[in-house]
C-alpha positions as CSV (number, residue, x, y, z in Angstrom):
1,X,146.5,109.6,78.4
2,X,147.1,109.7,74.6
3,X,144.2,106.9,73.1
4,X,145.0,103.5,72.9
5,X,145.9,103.8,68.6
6,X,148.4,106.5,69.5
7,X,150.9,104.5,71.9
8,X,153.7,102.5,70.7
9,X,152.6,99.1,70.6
10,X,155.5,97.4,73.3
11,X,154.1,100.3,75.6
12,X,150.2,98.7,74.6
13,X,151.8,95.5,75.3
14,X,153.4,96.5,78.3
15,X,150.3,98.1,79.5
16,X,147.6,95.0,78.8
17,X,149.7,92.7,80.5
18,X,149.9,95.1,83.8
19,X,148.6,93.5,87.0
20,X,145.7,96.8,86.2
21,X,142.2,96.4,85.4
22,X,142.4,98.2,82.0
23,X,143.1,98.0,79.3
24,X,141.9,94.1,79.5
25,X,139.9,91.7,77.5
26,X,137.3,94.3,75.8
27,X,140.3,97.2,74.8
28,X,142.3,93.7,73.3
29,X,139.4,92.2,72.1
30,X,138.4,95.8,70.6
31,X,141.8,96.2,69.4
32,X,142.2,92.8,67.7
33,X,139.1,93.9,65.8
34,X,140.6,97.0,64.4
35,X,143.4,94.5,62.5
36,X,141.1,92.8,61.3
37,X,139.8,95.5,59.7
38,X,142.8,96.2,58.9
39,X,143.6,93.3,57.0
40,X,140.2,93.7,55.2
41,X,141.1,97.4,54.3
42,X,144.4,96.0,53.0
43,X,143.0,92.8,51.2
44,X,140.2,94.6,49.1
45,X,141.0,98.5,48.7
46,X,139.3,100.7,49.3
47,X,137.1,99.2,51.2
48,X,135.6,102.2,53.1
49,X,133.4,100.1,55.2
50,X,136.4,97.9,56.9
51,X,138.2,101.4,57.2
52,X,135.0,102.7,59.4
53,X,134.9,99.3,61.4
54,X,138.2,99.9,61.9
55,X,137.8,103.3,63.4
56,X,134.8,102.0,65.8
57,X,136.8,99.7,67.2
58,X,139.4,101.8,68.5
59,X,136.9,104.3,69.7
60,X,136.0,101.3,71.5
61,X,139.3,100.0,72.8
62,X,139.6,103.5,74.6
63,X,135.9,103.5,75.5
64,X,136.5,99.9,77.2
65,X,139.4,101.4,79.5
66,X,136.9,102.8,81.6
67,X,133.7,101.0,81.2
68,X,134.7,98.4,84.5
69,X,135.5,100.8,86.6
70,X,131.8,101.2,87.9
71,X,131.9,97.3,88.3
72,X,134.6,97.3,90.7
73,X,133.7,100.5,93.1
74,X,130.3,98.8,93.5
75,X,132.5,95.6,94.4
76,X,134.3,97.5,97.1
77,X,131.2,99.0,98.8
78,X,130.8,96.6,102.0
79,X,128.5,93.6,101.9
80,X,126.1,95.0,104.1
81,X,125.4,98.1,102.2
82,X,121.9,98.1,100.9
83,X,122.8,99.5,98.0
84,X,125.6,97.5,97.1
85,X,123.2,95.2,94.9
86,X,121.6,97.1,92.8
87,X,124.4,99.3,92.1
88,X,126.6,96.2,91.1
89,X,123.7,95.3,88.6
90,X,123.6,98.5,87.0
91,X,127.6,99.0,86.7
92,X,127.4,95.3,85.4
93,X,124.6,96.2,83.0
94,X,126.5,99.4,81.6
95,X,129.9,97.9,81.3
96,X,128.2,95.2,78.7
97,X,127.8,97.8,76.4
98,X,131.0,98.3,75.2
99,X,131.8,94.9,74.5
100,X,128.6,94.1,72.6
101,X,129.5,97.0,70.9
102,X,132.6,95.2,69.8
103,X,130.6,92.2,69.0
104,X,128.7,93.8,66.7
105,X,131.5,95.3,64.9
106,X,133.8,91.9,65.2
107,X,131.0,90.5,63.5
108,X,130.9,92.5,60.4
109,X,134.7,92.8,59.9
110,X,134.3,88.7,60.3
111,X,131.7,88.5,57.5
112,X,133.3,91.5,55.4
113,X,136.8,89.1,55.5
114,X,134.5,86.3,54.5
115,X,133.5,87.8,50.9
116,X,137.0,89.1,50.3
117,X,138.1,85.9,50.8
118,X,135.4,84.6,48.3
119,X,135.4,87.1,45.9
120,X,139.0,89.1,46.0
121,X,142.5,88.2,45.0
122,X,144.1,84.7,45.3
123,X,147.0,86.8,46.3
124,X,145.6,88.3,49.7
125,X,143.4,84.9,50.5
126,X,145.4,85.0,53.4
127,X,145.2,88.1,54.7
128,X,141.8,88.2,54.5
129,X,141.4,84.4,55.8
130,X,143.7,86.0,58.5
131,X,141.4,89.4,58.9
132,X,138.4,86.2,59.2
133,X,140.1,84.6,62.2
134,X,140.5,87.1,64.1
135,X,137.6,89.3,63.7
136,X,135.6,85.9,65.4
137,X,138.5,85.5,68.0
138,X,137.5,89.4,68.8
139,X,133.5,88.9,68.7
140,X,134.0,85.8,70.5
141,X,136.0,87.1,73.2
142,X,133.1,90.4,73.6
143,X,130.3,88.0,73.5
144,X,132.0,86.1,76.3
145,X,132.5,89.7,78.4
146,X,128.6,89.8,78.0
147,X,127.8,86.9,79.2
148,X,130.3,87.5,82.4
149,X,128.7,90.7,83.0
150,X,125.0,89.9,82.2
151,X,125.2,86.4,84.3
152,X,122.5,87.5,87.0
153,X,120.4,88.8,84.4
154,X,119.6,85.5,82.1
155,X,116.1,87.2,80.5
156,X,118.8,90.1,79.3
157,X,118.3,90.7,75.3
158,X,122.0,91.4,75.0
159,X,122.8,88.0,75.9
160,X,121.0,86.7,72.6
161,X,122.2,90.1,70.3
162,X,125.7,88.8,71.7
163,X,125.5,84.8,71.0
164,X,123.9,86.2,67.6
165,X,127.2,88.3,66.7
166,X,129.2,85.3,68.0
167,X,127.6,82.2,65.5
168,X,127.6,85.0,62.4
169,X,131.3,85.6,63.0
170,X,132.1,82.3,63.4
171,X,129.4,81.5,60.3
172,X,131.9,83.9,58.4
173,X,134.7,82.6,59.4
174,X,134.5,79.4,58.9
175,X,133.3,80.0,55.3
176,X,136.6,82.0,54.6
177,X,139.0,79.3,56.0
178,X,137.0,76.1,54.7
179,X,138.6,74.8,51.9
């Protein structure tokens, strides 16, 4: 399957909105990172940094499309299988990745936006106020598929790196929207 970037975007549509398990919230949330860099690329050229942001996070998207799939064989091995615990722990562990992954590059698009906004062109303000919002939307959104998949391991480290990401974008973004 051609990656995630290379289909039309109805078929993307189309495709997130499937009754399937991927692409889902980490390939959107991963995707809706990507404009945002977009936006930053386009509000304060060239801005090489937003354009390699940009590129991570559709490596990432596509990444994502596979990263649950662990989760739910381990789901489907029956309750009584001894190894059905651990194995759900460890898919749950390794399918966090890819969304803090996208947290951490969410949050940098979110506080890239956030100096354009400051420091760029009256003119694009709102593109890059726009870039902002939903850079924070997208960490937000990771950060929260952390905390899903992390929930029976509370002492986890990624569960703080995530809630960091999360208060920085949101730090950011509400610096490039206040008024």
């Amino acid at each position: 399957m051609p990656p995630l970037a290379d289909r039309p975007l109805a078929a993307l549509l189309g495709e997130i909105a499937a009754a399937t398990p991927a692409p889902g919230g980490g390939s959107t949330a991963a995707v809706a990172c990507a404009l945002a860099a977009a936006l930053v690329e386009m509000s304060a050229p060239p801005h090489e940094r937003a354009a390699a942001l940009r590129a991570r996070a559709l490596e990432l998207a596509d990444e994502d499309l596979s990263s649950f799939g662990p989760v739910l064989e381990a789901q489907r091995l029956p309750a009584g299988d001894a190894s059905r615990p651990e194995r759900l722990r460890a898919a749950l562990s390794a399918a966090s990745e890819t969304p803090l992954a996208v947290a951490a590059v969410g949050c940098e698009v979110a506080e890239l936006a956030a100096v354009v906004v400051r420091d760029g062109r009256r003119s694009l303000e709102g593109d890059a106020a726009t870039a902002a919002l939903l850079a924070e939307a997208a960490t937000r959104a990771a950060a929260r598929l952390v905390e899903l998949n992390l929930a029976g391991a509370p002492d986890d480290g990624r569960l703080a790196a995530a809630a960091e990401y999360a208060t920085r974008a949101w730090a950011a973004r509400t610096a490039a929207v206040s008024l």
